[in-house]
FIKOLZA-1660 file (N, C-alpha, C; in steps of 0.1 Angstrom, whole numbers, plus 5000, padded with zeros to 4 digits):
% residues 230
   i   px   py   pz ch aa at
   1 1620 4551 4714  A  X  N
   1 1614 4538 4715  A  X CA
   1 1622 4527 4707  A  X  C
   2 1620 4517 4713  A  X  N
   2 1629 4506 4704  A  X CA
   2 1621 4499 4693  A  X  C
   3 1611 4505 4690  A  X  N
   3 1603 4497 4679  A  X CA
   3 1615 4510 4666  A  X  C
   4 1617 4522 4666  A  X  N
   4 1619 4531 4659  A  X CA
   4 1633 4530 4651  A  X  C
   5 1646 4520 4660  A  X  N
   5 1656 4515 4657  A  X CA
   5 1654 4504 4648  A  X  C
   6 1644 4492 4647  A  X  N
   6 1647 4486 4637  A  X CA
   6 1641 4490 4627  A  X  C
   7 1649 4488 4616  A  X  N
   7 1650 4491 4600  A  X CA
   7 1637 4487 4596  A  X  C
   8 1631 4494 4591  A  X  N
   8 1612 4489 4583  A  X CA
   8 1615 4477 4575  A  X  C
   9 1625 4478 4563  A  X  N
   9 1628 4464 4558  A  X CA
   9 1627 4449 4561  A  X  C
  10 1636 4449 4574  A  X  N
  10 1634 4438 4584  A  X CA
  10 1631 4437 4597  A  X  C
  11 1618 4440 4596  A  X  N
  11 1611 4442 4607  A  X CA
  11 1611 4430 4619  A  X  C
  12 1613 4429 4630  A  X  N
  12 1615 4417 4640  A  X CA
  12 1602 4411 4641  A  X  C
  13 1608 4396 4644  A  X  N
  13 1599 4386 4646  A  X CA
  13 1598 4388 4663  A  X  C
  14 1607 4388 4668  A  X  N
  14 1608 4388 4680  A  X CA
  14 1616 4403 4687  A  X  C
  15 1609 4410 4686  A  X  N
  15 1611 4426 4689  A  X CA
  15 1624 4424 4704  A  X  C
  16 1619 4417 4714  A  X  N
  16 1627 4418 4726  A  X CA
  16 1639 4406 4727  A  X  C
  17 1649 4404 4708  A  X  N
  17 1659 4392 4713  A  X CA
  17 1668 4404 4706  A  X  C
  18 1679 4402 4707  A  X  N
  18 1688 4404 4699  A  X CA
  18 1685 4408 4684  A  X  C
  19 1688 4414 4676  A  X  N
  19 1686 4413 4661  A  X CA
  19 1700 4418 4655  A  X  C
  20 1703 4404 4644  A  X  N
  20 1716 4406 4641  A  X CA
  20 1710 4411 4625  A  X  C
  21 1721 4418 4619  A  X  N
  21 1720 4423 4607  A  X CA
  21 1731 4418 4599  A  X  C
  22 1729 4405 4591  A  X  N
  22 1745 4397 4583  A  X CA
  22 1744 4393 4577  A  X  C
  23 1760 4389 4571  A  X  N
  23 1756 4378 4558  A  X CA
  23 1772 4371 4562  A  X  C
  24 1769 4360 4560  A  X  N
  24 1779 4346 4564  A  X CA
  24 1792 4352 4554  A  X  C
  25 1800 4359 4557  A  X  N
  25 1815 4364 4553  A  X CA
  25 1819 4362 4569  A  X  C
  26 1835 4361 4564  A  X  N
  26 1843 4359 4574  A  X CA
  26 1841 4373 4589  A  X  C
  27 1833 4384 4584  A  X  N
  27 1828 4392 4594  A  X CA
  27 1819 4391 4606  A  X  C
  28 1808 4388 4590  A  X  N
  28 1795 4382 4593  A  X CA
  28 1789 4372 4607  A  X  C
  29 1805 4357 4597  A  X  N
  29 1805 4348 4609  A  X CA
  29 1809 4348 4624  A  X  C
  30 1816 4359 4626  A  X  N
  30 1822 4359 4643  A  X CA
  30 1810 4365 4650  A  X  C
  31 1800 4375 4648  A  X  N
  31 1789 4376 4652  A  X CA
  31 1779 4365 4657  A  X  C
  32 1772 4356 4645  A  X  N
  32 1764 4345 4651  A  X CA
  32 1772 4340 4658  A  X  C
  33 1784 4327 4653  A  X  N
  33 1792 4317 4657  A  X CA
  33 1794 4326 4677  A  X  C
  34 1796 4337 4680  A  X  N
  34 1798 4342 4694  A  X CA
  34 1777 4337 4699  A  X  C
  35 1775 4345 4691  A  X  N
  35 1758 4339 4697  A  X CA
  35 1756 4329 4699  A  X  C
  36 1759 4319 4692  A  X  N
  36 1755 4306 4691  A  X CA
  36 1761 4302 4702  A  X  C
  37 1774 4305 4709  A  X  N
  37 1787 4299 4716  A  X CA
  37 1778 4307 4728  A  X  C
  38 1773 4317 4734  A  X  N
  38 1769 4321 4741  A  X CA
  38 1753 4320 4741  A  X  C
  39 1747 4309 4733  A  X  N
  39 1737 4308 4739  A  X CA
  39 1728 4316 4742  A  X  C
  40 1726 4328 4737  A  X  N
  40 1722 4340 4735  A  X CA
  40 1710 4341 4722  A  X  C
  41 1698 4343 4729  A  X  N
  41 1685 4345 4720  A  X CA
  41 1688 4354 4709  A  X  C
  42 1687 4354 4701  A  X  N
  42 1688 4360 4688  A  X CA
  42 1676 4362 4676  A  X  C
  43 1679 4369 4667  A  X  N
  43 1673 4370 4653  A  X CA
  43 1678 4377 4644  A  X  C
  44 1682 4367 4631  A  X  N
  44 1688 4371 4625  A  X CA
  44 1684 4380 4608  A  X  C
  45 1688 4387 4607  A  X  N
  45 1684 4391 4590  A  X CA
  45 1694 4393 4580  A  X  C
  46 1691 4394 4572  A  X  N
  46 1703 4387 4558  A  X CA
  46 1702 4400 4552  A  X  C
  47 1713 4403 4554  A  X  N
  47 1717 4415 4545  A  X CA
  47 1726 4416 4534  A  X  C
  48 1721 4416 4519  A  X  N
  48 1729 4407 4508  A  X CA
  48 1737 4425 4504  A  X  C
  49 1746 4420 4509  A  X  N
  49 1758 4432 4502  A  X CA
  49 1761 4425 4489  A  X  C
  50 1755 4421 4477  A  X  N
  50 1758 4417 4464  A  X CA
  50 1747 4427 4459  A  X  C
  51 1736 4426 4465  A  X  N
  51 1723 4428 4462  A  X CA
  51 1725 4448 4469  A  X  C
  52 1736 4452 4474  A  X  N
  52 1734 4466 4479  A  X CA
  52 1723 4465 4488  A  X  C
  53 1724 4460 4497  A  X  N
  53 1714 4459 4507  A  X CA
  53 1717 4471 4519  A  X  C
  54 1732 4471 4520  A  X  N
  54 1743 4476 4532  A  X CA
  54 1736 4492 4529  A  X  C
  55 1732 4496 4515  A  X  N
  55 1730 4512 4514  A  X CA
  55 1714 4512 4518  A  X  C
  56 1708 4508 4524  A  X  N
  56 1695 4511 4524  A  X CA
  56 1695 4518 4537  A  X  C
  57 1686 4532 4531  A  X  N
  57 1686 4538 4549  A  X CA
  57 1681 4537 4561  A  X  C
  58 1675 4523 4561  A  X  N
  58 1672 4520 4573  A  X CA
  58 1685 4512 4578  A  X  C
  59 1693 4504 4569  A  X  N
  59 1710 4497 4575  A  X CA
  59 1717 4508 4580  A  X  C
  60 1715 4518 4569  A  X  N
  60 1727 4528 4572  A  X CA
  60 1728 4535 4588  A  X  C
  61 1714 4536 4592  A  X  N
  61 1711 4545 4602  A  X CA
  61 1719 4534 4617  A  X  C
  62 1718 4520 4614  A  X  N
  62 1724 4510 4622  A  X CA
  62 1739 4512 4623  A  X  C
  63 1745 4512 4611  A  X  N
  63 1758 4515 4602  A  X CA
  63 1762 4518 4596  A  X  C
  64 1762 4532 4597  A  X  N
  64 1771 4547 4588  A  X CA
  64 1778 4540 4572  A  X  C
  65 1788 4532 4583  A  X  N
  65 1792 4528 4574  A  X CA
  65 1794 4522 4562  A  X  C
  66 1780 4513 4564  A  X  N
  66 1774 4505 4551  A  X CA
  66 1781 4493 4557  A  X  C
  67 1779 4486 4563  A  X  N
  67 1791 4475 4562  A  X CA
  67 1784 4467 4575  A  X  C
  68 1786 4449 4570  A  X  N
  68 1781 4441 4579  A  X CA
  68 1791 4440 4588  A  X  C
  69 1785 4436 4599  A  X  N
  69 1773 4427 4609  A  X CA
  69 1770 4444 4614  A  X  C
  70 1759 4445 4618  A  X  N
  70 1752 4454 4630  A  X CA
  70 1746 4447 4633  A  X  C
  71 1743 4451 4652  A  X  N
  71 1735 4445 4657  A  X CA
  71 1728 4454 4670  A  X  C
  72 1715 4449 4671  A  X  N
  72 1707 4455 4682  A  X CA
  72 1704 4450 4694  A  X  C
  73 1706 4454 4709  A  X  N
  73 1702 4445 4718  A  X CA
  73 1696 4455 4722  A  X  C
  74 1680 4451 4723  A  X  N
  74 1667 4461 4732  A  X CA
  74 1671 4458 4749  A  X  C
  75 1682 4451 4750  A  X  N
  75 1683 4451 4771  A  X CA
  75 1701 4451 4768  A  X  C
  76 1703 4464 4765  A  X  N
  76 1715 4469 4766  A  X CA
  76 1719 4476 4780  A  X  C
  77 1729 4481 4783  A  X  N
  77 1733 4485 4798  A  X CA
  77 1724 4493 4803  A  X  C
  78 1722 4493 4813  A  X  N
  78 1710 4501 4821  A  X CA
  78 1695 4496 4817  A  X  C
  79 1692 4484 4808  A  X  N
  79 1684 4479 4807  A  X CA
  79 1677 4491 4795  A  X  C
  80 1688 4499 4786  A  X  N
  80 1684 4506 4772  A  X CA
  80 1687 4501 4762  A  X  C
  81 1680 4502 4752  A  X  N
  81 1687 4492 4738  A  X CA
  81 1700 4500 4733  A  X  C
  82 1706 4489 4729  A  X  N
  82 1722 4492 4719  A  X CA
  82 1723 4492 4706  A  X  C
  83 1727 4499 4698  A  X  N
  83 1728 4495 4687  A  X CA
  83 1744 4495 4687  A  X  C
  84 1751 4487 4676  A  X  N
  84 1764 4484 4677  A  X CA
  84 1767 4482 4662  A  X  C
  85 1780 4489 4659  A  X  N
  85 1787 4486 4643  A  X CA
  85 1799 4478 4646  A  X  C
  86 1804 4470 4637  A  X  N
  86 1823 4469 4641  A  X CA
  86 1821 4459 4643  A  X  C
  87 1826 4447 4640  A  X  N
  87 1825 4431 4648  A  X CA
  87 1831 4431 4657  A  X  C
  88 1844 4440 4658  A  X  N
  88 1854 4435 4672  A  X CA
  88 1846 4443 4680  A  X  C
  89 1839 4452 4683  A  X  N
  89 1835 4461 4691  A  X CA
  89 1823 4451 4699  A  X  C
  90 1814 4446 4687  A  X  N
  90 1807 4440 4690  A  X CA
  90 1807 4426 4699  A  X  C
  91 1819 4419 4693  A  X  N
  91 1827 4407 4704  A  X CA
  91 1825 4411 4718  A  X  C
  92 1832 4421 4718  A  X  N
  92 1837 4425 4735  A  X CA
  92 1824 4428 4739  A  X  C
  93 1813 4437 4739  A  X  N
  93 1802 4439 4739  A  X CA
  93 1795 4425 4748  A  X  C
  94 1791 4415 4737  A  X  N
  94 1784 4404 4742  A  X CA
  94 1792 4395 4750  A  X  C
  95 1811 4396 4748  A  X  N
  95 1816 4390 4763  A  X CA
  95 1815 4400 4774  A  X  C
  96 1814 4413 4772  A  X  N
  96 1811 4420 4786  A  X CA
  96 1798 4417 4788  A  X  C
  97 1790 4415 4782  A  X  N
  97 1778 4414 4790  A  X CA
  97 1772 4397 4799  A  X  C
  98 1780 4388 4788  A  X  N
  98 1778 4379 4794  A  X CA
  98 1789 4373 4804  A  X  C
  99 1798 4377 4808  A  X  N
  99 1812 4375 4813  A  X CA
  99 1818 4361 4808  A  X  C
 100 1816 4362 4796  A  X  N
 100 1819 4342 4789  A  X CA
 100 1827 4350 4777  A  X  C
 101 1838 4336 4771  A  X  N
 101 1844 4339 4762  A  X CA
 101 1857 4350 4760  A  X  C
 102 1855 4358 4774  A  X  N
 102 1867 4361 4775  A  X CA
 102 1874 4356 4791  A  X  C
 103 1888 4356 4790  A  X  N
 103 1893 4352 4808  A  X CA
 103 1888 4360 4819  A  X  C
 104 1890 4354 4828  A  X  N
 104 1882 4363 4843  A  X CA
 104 1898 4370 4852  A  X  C
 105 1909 4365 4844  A  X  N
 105 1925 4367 4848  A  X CA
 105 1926 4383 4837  A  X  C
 106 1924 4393 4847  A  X  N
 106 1928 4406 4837  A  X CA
 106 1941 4404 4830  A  X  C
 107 1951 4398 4832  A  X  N
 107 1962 4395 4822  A  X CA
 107 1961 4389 4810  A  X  C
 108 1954 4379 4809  A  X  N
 108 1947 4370 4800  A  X CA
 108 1935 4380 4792  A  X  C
 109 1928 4386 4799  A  X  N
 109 1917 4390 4792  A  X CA
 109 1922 4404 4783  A  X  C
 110 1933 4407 4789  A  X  N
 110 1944 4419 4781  A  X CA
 110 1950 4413 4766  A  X  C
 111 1954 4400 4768  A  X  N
 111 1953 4388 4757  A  X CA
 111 1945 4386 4752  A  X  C
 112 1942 4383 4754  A  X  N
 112 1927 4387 4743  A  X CA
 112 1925 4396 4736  A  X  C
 113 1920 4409 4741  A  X  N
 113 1918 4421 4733  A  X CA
 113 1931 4422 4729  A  X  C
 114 1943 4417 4726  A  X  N
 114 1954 4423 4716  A  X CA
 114 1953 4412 4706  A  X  C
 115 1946 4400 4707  A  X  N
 115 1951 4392 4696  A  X CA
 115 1938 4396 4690  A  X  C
 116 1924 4400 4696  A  X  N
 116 1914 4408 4688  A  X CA
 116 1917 4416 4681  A  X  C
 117 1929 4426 4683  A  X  N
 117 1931 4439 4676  A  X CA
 117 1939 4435 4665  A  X  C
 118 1945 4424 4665  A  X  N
 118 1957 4418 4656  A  X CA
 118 1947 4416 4646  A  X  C
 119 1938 4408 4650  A  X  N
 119 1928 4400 4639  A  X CA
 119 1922 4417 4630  A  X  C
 120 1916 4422 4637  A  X  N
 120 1910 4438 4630  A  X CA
 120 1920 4443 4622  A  X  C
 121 1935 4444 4625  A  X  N
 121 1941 4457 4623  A  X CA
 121 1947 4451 4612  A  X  C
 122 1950 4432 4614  A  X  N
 122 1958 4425 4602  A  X CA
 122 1952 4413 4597  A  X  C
 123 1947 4411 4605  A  X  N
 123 1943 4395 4594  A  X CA
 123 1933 4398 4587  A  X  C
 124 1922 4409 4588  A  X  N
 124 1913 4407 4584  A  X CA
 124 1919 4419 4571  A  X  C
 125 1919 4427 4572  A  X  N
 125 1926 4436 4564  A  X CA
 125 1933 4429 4549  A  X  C
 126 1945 4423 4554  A  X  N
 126 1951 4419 4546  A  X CA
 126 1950 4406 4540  A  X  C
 127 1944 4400 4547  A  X  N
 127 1934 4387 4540  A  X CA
 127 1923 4392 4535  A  X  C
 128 1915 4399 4529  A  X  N
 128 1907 4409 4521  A  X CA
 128 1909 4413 4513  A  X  C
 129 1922 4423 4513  A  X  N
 129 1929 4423 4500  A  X CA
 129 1938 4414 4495  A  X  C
 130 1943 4403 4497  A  X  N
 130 1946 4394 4494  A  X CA
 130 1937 4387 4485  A  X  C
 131 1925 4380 4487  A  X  N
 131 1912 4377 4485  A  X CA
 131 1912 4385 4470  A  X  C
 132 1909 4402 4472  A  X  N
 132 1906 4408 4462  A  X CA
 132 1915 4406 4452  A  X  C
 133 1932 4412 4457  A  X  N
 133 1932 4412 4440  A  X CA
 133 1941 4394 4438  A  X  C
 134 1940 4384 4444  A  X  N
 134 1939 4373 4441  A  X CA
 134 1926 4364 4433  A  X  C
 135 1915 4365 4437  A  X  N
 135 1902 4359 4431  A  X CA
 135 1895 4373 4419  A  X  C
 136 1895 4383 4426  A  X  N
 136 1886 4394 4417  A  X CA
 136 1885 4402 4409  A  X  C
 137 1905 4409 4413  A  X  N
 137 1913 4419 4399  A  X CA
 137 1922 4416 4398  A  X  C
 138 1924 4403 4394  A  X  N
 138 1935 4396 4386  A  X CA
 138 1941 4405 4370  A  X  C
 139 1924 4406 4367  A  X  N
 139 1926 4411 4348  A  X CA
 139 1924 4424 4351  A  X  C
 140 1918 4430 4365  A  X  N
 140 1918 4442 4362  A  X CA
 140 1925 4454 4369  A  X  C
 141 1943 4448 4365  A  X  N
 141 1958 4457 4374  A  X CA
 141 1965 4455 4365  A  X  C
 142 1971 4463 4358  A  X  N
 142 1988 4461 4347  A  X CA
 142 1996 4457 4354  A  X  C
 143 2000 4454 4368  A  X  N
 143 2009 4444 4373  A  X CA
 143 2008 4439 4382  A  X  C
 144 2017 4431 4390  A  X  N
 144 2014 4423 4402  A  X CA
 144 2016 4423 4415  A  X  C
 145 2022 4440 4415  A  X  N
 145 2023 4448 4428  A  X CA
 145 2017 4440 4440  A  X  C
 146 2005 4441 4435  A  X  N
 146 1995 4443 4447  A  X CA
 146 1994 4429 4450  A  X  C
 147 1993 4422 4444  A  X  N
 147 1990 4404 4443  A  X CA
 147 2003 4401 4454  A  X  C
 148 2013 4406 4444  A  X  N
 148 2028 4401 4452  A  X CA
 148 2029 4405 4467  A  X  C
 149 2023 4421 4468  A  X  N
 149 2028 4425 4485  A  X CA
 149 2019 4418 4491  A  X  C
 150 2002 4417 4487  A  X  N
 150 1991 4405 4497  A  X CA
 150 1993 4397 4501  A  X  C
 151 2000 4391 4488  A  X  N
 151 2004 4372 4492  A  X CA
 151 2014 4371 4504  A  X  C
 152 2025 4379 4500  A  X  N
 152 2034 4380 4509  A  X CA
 152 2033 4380 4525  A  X  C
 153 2022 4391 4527  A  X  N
 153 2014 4397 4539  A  X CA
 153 2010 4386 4544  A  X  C
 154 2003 4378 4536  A  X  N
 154 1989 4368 4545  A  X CA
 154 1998 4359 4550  A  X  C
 155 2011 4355 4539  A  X  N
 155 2018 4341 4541  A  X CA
 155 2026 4346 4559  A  X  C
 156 2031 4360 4563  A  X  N
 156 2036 4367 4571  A  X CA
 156 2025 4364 4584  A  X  C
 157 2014 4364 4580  A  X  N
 157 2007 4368 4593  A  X CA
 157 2001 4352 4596  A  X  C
 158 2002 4342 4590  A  X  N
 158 1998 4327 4589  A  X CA
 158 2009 4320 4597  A  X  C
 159 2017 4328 4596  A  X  N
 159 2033 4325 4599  A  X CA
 159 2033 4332 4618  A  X  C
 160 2030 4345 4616  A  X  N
 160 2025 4346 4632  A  X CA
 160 2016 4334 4642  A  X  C
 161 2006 4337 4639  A  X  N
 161 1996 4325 4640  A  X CA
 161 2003 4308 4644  A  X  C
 162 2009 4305 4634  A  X  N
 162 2012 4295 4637  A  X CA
 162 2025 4290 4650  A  X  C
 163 2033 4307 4647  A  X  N
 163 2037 4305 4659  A  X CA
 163 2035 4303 4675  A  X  C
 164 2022 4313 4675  A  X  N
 164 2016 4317 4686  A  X CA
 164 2007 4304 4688  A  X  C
 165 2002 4296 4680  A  X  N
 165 1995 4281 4687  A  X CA
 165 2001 4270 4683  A  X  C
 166 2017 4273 4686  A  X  N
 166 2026 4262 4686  A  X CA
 166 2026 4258 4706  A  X  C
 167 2016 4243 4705  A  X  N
 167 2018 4243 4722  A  X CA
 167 2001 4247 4724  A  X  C
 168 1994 4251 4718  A  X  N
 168 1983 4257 4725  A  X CA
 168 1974 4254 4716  A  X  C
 169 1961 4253 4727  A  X  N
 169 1945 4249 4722  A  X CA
 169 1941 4259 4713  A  X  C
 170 1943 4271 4718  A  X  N
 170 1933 4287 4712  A  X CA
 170 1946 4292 4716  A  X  C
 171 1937 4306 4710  A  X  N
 171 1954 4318 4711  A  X CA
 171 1954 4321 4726  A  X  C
 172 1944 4326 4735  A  X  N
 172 1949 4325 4744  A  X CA
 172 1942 4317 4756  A  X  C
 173 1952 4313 4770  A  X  N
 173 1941 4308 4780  A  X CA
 173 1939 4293 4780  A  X  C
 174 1940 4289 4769  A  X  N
 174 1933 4272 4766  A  X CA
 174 1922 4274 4763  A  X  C
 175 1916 4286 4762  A  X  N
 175 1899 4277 4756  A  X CA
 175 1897 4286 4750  A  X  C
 176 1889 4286 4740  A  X  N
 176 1881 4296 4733  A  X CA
 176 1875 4309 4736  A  X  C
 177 1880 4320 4729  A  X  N
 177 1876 4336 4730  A  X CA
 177 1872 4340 4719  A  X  C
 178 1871 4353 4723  A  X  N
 178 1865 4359 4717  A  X CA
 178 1875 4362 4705  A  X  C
 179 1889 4358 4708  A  X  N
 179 1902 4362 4695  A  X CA
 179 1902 4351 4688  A  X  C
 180 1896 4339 4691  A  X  N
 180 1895 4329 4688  A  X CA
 180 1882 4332 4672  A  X  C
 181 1872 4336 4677  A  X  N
 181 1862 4337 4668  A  X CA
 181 1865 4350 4658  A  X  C
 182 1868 4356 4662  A  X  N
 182 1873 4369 4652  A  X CA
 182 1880 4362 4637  A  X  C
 183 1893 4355 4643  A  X  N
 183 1896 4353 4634  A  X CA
 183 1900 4338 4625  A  X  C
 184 1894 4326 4633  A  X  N
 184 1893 4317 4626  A  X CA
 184 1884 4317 4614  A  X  C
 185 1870 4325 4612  A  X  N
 185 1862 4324 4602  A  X CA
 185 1873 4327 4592  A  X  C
 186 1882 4340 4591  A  X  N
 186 1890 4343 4579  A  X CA
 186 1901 4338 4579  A  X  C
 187 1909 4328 4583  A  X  N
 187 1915 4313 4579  A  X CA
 187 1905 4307 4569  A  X  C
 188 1895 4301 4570  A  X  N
 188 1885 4294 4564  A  X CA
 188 1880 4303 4553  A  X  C
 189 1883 4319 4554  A  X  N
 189 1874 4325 4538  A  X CA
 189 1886 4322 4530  A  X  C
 190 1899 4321 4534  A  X  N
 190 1912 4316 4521  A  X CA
 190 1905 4301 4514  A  X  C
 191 1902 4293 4522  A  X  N
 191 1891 4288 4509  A  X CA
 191 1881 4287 4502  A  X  C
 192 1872 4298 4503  A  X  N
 192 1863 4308 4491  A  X CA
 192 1872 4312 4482  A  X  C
 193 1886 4322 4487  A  X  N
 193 1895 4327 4475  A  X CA
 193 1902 4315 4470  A  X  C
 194 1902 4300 4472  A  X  N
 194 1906 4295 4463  A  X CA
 194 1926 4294 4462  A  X  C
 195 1930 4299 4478  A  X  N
 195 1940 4300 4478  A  X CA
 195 1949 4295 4486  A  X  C
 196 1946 4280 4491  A  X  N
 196 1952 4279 4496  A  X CA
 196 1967 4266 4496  A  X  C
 197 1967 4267 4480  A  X  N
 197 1978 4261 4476  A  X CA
 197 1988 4277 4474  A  X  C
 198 1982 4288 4468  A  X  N
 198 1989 4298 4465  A  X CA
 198 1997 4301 4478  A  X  C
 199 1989 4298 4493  A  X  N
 199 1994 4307 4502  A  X CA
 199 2002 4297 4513  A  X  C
 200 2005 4283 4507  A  X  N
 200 2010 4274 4510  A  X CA
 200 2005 4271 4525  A  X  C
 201 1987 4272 4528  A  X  N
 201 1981 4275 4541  A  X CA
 201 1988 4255 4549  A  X  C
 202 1986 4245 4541  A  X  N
 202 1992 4231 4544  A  X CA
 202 2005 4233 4555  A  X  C
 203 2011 4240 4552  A  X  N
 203 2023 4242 4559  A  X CA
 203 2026 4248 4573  A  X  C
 204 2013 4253 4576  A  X  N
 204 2012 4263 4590  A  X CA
 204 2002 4249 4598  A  X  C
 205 2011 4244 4603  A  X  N
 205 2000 4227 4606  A  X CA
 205 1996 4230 4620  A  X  C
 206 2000 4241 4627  A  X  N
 206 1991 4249 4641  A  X CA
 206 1982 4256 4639  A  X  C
 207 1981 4267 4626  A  X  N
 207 1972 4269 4622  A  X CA
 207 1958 4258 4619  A  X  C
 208 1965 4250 4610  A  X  N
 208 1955 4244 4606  A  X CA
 208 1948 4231 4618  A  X  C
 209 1954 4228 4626  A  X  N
 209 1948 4222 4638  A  X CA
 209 1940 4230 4648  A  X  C
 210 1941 4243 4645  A  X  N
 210 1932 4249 4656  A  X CA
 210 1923 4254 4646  A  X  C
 211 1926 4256 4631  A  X  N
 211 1913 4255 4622  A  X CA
 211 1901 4249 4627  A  X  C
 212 1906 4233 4628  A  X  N
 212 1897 4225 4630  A  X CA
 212 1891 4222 4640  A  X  C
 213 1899 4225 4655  A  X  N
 213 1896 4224 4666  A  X CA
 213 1882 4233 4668  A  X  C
 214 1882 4250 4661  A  X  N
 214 1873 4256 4662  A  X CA
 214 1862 4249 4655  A  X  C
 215 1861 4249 4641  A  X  N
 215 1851 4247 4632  A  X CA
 215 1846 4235 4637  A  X  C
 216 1850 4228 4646  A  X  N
 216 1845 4211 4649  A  X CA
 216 1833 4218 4660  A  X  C
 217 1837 4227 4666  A  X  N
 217 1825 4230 4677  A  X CA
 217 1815 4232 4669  A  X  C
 218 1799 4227 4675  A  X  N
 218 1788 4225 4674  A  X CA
 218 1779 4241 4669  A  X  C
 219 1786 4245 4676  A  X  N
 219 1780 4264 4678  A  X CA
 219 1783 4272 4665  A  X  C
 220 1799 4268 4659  A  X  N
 220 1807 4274 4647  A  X CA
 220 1800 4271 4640  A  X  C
 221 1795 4256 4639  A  X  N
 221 1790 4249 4629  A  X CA
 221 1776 4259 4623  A  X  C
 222 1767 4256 4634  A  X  N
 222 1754 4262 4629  A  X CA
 222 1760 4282 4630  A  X  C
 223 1767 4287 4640  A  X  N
 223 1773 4301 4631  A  X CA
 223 1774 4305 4620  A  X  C
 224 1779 4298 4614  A  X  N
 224 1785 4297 4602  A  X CA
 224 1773 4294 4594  A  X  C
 225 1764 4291 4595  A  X  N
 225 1750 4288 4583  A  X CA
 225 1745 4297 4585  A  X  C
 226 1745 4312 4594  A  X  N
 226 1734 4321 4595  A  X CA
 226 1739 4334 4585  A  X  C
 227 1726 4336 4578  A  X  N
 227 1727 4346 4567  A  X CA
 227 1735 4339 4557  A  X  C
 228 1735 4331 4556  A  X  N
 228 1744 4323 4545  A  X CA
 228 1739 4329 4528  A  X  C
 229 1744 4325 4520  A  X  N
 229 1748 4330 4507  A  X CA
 229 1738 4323 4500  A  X  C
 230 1732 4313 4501  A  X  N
 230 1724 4303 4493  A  X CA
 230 1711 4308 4499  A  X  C
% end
C-alpha cells in the first residue's frame, strides 16, 4: 500500500502528488528547482540534517543512506509508486518520465547524462570537501593538506566548466537540463562557504554568466526556497 511508504513523521497532505523529502543544500535544490521547471505537483517536507532528522527510521527506510533529497511518486511506472534515493538518479527519473529537460537527439541526451555524472562524481564531491575543510575544519587539522588539494580541485573543475560554456547557453543543447540543475545549485553553495574570493570564482566569467542565466529563471528561484534553512 502506498499509505505504508510514507514516513509517520511527515505524513502527506496530499497522499496522491509527489512527496519530496529536503532541505535547500546544493542537493536538496536540484530536486524542487527540476519540479518547479517541470511543473510537476508536488509536496514537500523539510528534513533538517542539523537537527539528525536523516536518521529517523521512517527517512531511513526511504534512504538507507541517511542522506537528502528522497523522493516518492505514488504513479511511478506501471502506474506503482517509486521510491527513489540519489539526486542524479532522481533527475533522470522525472526527465524520463516527463520527456522535458533532457534532448529528444540520443547524442545530446548522451550529453547530458555525462555532464550529470561529472557533476555527481566531481563537482559535487569536491566542492563539499572544499566547503568542509575551508568554512568548518579550519582549527580542527595540524595542516593544510587537505585545504590545499580542495582548493586546487574546485579551482580545476571551475576551470572545466568555464571551458565547456565558453560559446554556450547551458552545458548542453542550448537550453536547460537536467546537467544544468545538478550542478548550478553548487556553484552558488561556494557562497554559503564564503569562498569565493579564495577560489578566484570572478574569473571563470562563463561560469559565472550561466550562474545567472540559471538562477534568473522563475522556477530556480522559487526551487531554491523549498525546505529552506529559515
Amino acid at each position: 500500500m502506498t499509505e505504508s511508504l510514507f514516513p509517520s513523521r511527515w505524513p502527506p497532505k496530499h497522499p496522491d502528488r509527489i512527496q519530496l523529502y529536503s532541505l535547500a543544500t546544493p542537493n536538496g535544490k536540484k530536486i524542487a528547482i527540476a519540479l518547479e521547471e517541470l511543473q510537476l505537483p508536488y509536496e514537500a517536507h523539510r528534513i533538517d540534517i542539523l537537527a539528525g532528522d536523516q536518521h529517523d527510521p521512517g527517512f531511513l527506510k526511504l534512504n538507507p543512506n541517511g542522506k537528502i533529497p528522497a523522493l516518492i511518486d505514488p504513479d511511478g511506472p506501471g502506474g506503482e509508486p517509486l521510491v527513489l534515493m540519489e539526486s542524479g538518479a532522481i533527475l533522470l527519473y522525472l526527465a524520463d518520465k516527463t520527456g522535458k529537460l533532457v534532448p529528444a537527439d540520443p547524442r545530446l541526451r548522451w550529453e547530458v547524462t555525462q555532464w550529470l555524472m561529472f557533476q555527481m562524481a566531481s563537482v559535487g564531491p569536491y566542492f563539499g570537501q572544499f566547503g568542509h575543510f575551508f568554512k568548518y575544519a579550519r582549527d580542527k587539522t595540524s595542516d593544510d593538506y587537505a585545504l590545499e588539494r580542495y582548493t586546487k580541485e574546485a579551482k580545476r573543475l571551475l576551470g572545466v566548466l568555464d571551458r565547456r560554456l565558453a560559446g554556450r547557453d547551458y552545458l548542453v543543447g542550448g537550453e536547460l537540463s537536467i546537467a544544468d540543475i545538478a550542478t548550478f545549485p553548487w556553484v552558488g553553495g561556494l557562497e554559503h562557504y564564503e569562498a569565493r574570493d579564495a577560489l578566484e570564482v570572478a574569473s571563470f566569467g562563463n561560469v559565472g554568466a550561466w550562474y545567472d542565466r540559471c538562477t534568473s529563471r522563475p522556477a530556480a528561484q522559487r526551487g531554491a526556497k523549498v525546505c529552506g534553512f529559515d
